[in-house]
mmJSON file of the N, C-alpha and C atoms, coordinates in Angstrom:
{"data_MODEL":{"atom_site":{
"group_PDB":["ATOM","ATOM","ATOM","ATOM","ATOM","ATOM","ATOM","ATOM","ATOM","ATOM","ATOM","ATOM","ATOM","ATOM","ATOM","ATOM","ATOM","ATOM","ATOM","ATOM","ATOM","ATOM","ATOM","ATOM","ATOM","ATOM","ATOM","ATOM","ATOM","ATOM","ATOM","ATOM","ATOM","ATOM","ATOM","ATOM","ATOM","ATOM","ATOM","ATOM","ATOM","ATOM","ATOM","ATOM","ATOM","ATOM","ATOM","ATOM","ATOM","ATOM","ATOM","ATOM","ATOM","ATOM","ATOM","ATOM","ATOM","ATOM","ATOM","ATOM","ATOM","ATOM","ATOM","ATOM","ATOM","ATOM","ATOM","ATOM","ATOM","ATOM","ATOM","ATOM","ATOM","ATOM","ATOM","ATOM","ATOM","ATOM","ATOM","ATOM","ATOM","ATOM","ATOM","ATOM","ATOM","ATOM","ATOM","ATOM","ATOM","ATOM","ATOM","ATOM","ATOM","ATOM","ATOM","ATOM","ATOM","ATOM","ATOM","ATOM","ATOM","ATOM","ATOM","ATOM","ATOM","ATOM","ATOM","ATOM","ATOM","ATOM","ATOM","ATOM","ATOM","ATOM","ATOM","ATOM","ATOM","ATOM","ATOM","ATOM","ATOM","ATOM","ATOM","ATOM","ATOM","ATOM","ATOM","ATOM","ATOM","ATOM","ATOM","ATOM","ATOM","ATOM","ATOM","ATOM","ATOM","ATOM","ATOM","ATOM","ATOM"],
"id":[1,2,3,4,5,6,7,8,9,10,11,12,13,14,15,16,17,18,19,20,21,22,23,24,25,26,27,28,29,30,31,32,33,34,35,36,37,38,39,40,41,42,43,44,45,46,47,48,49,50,51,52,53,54,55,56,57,58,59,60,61,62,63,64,65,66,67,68,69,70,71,72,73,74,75,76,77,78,79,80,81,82,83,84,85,86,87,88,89,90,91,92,93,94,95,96,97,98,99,100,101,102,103,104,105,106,107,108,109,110,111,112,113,114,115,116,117,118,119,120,121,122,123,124,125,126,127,128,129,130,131,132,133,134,135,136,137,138,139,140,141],
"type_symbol":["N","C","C","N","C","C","N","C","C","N","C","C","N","C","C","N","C","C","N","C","C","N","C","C","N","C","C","N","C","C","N","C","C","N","C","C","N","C","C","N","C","C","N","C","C","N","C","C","N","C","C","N","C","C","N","C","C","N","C","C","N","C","C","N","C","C","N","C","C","N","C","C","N","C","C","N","C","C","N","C","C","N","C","C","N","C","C","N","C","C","N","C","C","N","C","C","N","C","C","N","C","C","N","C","C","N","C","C","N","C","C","N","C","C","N","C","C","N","C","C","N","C","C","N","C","C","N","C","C","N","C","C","N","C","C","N","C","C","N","C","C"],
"label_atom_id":["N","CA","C","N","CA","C","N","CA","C","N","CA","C","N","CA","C","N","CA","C","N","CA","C","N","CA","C","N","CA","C","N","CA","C","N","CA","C","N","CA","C","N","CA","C","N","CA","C","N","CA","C","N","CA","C","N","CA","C","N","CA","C","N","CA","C","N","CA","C","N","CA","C","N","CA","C","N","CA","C","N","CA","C","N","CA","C","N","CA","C","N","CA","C","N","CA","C","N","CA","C","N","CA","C","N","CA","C","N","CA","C","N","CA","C","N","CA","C","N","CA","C","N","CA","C","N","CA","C","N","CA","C","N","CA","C","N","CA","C","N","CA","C","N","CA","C","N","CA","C","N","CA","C","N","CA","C","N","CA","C","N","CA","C"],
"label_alt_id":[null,null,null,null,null,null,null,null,null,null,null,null,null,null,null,null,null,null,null,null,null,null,null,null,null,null,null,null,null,null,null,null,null,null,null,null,null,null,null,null,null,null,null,null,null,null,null,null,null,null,null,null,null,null,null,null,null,null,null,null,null,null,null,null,null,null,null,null,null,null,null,null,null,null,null,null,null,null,null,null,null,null,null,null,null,null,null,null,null,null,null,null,null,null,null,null,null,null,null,null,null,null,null,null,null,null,null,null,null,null,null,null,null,null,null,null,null,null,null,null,null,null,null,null,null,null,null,null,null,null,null,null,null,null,null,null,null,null,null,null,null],
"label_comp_id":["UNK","UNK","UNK","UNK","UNK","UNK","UNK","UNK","UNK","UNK","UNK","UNK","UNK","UNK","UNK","UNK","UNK","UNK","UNK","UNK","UNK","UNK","UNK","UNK","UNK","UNK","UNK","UNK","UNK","UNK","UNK","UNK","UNK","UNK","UNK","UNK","UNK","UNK","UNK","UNK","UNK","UNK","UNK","UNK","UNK","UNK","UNK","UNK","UNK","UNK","UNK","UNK","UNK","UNK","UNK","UNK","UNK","UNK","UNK","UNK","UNK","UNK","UNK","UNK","UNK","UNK","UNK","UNK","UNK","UNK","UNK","UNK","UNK","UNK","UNK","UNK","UNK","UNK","UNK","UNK","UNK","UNK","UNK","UNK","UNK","UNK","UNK","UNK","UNK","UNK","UNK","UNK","UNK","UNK","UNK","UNK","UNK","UNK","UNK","UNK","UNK","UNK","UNK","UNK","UNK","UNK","UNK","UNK","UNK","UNK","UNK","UNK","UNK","UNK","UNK","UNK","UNK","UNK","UNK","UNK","UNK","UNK","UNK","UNK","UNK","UNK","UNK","UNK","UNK","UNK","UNK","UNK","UNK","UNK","UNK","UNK","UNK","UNK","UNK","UNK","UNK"],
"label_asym_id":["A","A","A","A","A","A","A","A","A","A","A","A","A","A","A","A","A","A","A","A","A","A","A","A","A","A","A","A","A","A","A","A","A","A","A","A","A","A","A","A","A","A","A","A","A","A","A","A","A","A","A","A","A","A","A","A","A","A","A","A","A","A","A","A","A","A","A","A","A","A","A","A","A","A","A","A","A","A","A","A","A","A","A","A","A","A","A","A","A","A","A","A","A","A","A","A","A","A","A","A","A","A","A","A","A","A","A","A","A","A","A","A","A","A","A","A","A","A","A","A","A","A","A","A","A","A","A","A","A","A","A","A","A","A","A","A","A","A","A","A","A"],
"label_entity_id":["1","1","1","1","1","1","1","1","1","1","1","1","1","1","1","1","1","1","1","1","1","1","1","1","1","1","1","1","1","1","1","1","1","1","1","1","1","1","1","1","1","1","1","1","1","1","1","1","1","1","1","1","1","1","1","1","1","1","1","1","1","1","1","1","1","1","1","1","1","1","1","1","1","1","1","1","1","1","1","1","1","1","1","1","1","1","1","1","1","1","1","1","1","1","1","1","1","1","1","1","1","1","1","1","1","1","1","1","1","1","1","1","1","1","1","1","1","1","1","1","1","1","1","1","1","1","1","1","1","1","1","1","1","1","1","1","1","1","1","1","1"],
"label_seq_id":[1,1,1,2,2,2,3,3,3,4,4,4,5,5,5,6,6,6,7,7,7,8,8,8,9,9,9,10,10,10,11,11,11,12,12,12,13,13,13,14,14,14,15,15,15,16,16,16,17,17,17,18,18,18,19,19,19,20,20,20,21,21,21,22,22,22,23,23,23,24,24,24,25,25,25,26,26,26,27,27,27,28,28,28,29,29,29,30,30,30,31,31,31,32,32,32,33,33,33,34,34,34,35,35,35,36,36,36,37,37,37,38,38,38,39,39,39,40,40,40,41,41,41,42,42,42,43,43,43,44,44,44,45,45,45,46,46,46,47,47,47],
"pdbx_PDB_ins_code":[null,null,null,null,null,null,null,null,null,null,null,null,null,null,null,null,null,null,null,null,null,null,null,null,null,null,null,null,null,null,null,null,null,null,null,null,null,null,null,null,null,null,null,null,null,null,null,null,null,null,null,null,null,null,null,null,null,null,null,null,null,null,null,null,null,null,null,null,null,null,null,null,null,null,null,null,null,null,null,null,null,null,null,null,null,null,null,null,null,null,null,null,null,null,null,null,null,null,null,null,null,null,null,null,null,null,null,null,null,null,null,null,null,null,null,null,null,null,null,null,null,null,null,null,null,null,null,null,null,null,null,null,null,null,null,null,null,null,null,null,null],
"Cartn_x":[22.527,21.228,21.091,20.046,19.585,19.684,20.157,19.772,21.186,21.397,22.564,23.505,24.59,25.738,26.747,28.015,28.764,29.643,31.026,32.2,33.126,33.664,35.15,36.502,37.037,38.646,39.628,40.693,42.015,43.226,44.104,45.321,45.917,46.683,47.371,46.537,45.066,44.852,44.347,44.358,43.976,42.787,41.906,40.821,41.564,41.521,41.788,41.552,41.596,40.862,39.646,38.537,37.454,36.688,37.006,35.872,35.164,34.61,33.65,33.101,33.154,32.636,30.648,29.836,28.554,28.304,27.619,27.636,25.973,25.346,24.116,23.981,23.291,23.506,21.642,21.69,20.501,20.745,19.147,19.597,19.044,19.162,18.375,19.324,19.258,21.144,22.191,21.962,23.179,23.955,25.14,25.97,27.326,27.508,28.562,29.74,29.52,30.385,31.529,30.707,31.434,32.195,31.964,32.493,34.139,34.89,36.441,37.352,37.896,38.296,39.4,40.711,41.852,42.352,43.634,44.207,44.546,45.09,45.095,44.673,43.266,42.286,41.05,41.042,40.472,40.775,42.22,42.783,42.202,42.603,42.621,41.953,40.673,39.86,39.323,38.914,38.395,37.245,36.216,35.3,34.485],
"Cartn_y":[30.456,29.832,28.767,29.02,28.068,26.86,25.407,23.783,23.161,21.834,20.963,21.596,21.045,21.873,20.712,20.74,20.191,21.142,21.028,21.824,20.838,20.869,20.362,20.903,20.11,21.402,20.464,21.473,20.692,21.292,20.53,21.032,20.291,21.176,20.643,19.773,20.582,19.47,18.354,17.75,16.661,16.947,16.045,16.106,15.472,16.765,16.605,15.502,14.66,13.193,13.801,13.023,13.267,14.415,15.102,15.78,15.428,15.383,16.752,16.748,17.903,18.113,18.426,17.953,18.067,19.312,20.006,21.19,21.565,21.806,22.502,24.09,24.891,26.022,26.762,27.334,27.719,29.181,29.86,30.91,30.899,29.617,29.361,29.395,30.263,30.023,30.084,31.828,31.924,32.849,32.747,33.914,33.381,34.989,35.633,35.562,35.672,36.044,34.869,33.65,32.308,31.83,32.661,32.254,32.906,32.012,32.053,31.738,32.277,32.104,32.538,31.426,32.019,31.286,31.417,30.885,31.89,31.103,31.964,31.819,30.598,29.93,31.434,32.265,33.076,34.303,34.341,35.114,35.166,33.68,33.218,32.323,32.373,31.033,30.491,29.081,29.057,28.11,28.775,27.734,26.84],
"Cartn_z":[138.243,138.108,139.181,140.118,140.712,140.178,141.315,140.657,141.011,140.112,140.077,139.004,138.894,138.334,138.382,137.526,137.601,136.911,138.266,137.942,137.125,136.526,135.689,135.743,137.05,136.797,136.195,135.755,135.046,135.016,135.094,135.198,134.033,133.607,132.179,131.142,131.164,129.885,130.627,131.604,132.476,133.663,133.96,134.964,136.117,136.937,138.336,139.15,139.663,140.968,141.084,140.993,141.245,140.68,139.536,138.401,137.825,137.523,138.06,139.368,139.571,141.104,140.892,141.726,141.667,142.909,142.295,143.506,143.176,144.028,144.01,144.154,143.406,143.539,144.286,145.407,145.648,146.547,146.952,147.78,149.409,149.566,150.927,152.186,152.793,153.681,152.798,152.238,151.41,152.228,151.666,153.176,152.253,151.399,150.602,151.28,152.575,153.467,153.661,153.193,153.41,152.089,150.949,149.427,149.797,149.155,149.318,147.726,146.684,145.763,145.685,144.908,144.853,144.038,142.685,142.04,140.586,139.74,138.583,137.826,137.914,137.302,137.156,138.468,138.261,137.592,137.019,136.151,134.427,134.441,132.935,132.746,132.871,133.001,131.615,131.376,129.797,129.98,129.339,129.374,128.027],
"occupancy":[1.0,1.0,1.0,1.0,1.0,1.0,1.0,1.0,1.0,1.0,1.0,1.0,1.0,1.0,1.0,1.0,1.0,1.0,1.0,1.0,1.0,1.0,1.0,1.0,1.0,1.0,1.0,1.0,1.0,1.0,1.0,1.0,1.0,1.0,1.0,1.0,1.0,1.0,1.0,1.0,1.0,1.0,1.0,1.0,1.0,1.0,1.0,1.0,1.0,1.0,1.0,1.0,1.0,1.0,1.0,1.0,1.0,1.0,1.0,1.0,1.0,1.0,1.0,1.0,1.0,1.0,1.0,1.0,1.0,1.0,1.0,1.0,1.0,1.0,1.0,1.0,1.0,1.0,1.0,1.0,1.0,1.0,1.0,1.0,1.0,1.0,1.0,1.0,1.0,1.0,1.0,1.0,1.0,1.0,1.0,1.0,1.0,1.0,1.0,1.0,1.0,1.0,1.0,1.0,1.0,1.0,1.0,1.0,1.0,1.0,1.0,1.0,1.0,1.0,1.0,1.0,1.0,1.0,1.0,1.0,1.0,1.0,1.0,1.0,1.0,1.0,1.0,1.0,1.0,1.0,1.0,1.0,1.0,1.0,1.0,1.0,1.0,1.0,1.0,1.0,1.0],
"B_iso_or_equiv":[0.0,0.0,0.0,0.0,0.0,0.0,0.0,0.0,0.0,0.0,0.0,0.0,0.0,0.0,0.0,0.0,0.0,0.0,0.0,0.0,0.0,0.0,0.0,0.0,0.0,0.0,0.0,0.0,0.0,0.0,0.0,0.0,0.0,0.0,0.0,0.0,0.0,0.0,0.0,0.0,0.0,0.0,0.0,0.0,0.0,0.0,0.0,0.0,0.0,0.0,0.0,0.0,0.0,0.0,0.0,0.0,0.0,0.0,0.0,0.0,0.0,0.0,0.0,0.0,0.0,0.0,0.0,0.0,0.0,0.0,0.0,0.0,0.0,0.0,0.0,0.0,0.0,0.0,0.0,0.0,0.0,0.0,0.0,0.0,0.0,0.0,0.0,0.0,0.0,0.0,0.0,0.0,0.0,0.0,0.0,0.0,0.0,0.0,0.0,0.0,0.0,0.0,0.0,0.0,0.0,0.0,0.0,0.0,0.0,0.0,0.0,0.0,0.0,0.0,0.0,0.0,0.0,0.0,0.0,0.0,0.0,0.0,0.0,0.0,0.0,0.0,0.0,0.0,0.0,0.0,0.0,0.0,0.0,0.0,0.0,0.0,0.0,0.0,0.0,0.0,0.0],
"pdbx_formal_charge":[null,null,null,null,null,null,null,null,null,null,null,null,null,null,null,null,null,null,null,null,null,null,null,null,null,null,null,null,null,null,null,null,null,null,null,null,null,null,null,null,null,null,null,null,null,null,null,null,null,null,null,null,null,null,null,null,null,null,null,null,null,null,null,null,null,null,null,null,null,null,null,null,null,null,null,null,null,null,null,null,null,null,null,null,null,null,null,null,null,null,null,null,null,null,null,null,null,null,null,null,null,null,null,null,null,null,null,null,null,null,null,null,null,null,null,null,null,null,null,null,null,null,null,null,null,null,null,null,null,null,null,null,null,null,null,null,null,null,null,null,null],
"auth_seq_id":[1,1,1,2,2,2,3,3,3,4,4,4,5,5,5,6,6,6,7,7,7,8,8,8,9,9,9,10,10,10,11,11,11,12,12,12,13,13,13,14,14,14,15,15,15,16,16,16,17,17,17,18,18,18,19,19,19,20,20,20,21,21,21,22,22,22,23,23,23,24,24,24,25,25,25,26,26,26,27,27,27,28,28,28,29,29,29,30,30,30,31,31,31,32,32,32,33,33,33,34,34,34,35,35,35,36,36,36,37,37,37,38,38,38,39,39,39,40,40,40,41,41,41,42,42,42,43,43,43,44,44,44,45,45,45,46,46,46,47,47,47],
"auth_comp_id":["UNK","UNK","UNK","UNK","UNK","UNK","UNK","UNK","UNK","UNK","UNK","UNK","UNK","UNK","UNK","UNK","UNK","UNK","UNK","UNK","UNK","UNK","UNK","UNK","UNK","UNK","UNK","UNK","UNK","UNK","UNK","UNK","UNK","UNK","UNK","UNK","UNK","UNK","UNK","UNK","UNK","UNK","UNK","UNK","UNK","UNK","UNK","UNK","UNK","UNK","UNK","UNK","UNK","UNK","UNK","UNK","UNK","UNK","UNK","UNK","UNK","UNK","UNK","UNK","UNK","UNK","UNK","UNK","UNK","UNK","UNK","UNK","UNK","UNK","UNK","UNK","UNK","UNK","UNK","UNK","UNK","UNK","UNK","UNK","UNK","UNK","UNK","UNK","UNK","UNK","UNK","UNK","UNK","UNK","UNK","UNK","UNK","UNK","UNK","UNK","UNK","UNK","UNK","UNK","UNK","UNK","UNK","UNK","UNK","UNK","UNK","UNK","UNK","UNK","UNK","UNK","UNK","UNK","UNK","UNK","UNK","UNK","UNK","UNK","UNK","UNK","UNK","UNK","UNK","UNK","UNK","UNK","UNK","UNK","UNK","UNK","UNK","UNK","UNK","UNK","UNK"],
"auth_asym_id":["A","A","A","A","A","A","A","A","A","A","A","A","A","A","A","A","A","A","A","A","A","A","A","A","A","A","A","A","A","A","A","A","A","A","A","A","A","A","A","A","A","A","A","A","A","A","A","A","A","A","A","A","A","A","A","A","A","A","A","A","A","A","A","A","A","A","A","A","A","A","A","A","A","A","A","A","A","A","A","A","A","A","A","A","A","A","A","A","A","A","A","A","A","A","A","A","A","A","A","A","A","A","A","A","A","A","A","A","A","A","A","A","A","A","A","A","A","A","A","A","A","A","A","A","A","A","A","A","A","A","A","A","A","A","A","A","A","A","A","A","A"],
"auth_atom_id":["N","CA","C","N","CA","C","N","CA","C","N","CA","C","N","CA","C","N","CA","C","N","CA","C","N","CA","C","N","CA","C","N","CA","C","N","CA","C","N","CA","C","N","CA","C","N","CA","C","N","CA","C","N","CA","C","N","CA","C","N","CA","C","N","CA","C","N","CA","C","N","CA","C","N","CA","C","N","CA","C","N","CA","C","N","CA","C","N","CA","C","N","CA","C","N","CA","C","N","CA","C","N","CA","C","N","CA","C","N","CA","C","N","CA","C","N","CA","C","N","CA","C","N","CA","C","N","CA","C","N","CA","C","N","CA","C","N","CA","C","N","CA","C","N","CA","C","N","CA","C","N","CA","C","N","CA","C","N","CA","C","N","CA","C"],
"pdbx_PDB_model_num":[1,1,1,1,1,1,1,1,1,1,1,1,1,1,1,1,1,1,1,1,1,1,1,1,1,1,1,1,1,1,1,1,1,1,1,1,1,1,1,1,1,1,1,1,1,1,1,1,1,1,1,1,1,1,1,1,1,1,1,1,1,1,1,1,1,1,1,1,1,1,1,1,1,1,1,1,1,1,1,1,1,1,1,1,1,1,1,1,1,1,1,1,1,1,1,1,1,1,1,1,1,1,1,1,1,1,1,1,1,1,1,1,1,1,1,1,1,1,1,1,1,1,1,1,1,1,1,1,1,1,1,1,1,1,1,1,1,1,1,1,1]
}}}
């Protein structure tokens, strides 16, 4: 969804330095090509 957003990451139960992250999400100069994801957060994720 298009707009503002706030990510929350954690490790062990704990908020990372600086979480939440504020990220804007839009499709103006979007380029897939530039999205990069890796961890095992994307395995087993919980929300």
């Amino acid at each position: 969804e298009n707009g503002v957003h706030w990510i929350h990451v954690r490790f062990n139960g704990r908020d990372i330095p600086d979480s939440p992250f504020r990220i804007v999400v839009g499709q103006a100069n979007a380029d897939p090509g530039r999205v990069f994801a890796s961890g095992s957060g994307l395995r087993q994720g919980e929300t």
